[in-house]
Every structure is written in C-alpha cells, then in structure tokens.
N, C-alpha and C positions, 0 to 999 in steps of 0.2 A: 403466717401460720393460722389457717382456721381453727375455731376452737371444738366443742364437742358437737354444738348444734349448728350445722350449717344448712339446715334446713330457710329454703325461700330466701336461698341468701343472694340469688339473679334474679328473683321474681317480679312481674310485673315490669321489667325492662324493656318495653315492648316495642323501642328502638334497637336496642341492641339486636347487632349480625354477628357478630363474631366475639370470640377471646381471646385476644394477642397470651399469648403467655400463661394459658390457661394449664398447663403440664407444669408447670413451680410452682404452684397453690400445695401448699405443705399440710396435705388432710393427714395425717400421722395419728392425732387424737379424735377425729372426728367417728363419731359414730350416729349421727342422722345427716341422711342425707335425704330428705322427703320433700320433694317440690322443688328442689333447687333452680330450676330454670321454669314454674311456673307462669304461662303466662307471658312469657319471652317470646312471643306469636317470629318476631322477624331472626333469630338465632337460631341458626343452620349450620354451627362448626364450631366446635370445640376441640381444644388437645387434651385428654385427659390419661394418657398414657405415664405418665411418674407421679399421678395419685397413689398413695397408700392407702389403699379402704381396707385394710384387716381386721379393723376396728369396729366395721360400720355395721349396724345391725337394723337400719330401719333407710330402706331405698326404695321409696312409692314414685310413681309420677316424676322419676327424676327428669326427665327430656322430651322434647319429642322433636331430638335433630334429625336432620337430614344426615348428616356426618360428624360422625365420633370418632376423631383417631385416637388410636389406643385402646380403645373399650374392650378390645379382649383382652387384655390383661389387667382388668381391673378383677380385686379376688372379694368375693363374695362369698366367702367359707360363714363369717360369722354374720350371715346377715340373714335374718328370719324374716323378714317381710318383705318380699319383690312384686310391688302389682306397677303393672305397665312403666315399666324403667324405662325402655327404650324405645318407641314407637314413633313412626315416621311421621312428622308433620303434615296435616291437609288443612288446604284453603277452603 
C-alpha cells in the first residue's frame, strides 16, 4: 500500500524498463503523485489500470511512457494540478 506521498517514488531509476505488477500498487490513500517515474529515461510500460487515484490532487510530470495500459481509467476528478502527466518519451 503506498502511503499519501508517492511522489519520485520510481525516480532516477534509469535502468528500469518495465513494471511487472505495476496495476496491485494499492494507491487508495495517495494523493501526490508528482514525478513518480522521473527520470526513469529507459521505462516504456507500465499497468496502471486498478490504481485508485480518487484521492490524488497533485499529478505533474508523472511519465513520459511510451505505454500506459489502463491510463484511461485513471479518475482525476480531485486532482487540481495536471502539467504534462503523460507525454511520449524522446531520445
């Protein structure tokens, strides 16, 4: 279970390509998610489709995957700050 700040909580992993079992991460209470894959230059694929982000009110810079499954059902009702969530990775 991540806890409220999960902010940079991938960052600077700049081996990391993927996340095996990335859709069980139990963000229930999270409410920052800013910079979470920071930084992560070689991560291209995450499952994030059984996040709960109902919570989350601060989502900057979260990614810049190549592939996001699930990302449209991520709900972003309470989230007041969106700058470049999701933008494509360049080399």
């Amino acid at each position: 279970k991540l806890g409220k700040n999960a902010s940079y909580l991938f960052s600077e992993l700049s081996k990391l390509e993927s996340i095996e079992g990335g859709n069980y991460l139990n963000t229930v209470q999270t409410t920052n998610m800013n910079s979470m894959f920071y930084k992560a230059q070689e991560l291209t694929k995450v499952n994030v489709s059984n996040w709960n982000t109902s919570q989350v009110t601060t989502m900057s810079e979260l990614s810049k995957l190549e592939s996001i499954e699930g990302g449209n059902y991520l709900n972003t009702v309470q989230t007041t700050i969106r700058i470049l969530c999701f933008t494509k990775h360049k080399s």
